[in-house]
C-alpha positions, 0 to 999 in steps of 0.5 A, a space after each residue: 521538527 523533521 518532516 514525517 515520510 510515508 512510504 506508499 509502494 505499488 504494483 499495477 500491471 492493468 492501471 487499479 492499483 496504480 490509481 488506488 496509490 496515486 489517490 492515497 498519496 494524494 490525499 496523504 499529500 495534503 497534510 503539511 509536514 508529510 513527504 509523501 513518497 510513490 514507489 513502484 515496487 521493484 523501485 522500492 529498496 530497503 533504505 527507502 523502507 527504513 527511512 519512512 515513518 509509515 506505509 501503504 502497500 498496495 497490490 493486485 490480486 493475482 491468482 488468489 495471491 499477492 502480484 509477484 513483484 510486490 512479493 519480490 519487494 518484500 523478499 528483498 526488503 524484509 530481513 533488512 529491516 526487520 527488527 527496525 520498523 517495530 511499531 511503525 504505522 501501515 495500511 494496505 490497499 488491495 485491487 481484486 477481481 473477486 475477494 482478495 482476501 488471499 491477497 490481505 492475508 499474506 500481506 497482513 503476516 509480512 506487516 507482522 513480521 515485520 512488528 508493524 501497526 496496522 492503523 486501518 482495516 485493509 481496503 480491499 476494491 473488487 473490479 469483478 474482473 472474472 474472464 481473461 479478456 476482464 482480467 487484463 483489460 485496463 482498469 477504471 476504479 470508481 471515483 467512491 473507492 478512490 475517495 475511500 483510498 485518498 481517506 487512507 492516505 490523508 488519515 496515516 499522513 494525519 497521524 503521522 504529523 500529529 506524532 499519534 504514531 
């Protein structure tokens, strides 16, 4: 049986996000039978979407909407793959500095669009980072939001290597 691939595409300017992805590859690195795969977003192409079995997407809050350059990934991604992904299991891992649901809410309809399944509510992990010096300071995210991204990771390579989807 060929291995499963779940894809987990990032962008990160003040280190959050890129802490949220890490940790979820590494806890959907655990499950034998998974090839995990960490891209940045503008990395990201549309082979690799097509040629994974699921995803995570995660992206930073920025001015009340999802960060330019994970827009940019699915600008360039969409239309080729669209129709092609039908199905297919992802979840969403959002890092903001008040509610990010903005940020949720245009990523949930790209994942409709694209006919994906979300298989967990979208994490959303607040840093609280309210003023500029906040906003761009490196990012520390606590050890409890990070075990709750690495469960994201470990339960969609899970079903993913069970065939639950």
């Amino acid at each position: 049986m060929n291995p499963k691939t779940l894809l987990i595409v990032y962008h990160s300017m003040t280190g959050g996000t890129a802490q949220m992805a890490q940790a979820a590859a590494e806890g959907a690195g655990d499950e034998a039978g998974v090839q995990v795969r960490l891209l940045r977003a503008p990395e990201a192409q549309p082979d690799d979407v097509l040629a994974a079995d699921g995803y995570v997407f995660a992206t930073p809050e920025n001015l009340a909407a999802m960060a330019g350059l994970m827009k940019d990934f699915f600008d360039r991604c969409y239309y080729a793959a669209l129709d092609r992904l039908n199905g297919r299991p992802y979840a969403a891992l959002v890092c903001a500095g008040s509610d990010g649901q903005n940020a949720v809410r245009q990523l949930e309809r790209i994942a409709t669009g694209w006919r994906l399944r979300q298989v967990a509510p979208t994490l959303i992990v607040c840093t609280h980072a309210q003023t500029p010096e906040a906003i761009l300071r490196p990012k520390q995210i606590g050890a409890a939001d990070l075990a709750q991204c690495r469960e994201v990771g470990a339960a969609l390579a899970a079903g993913l290597a069970l065939g639950v989807y």
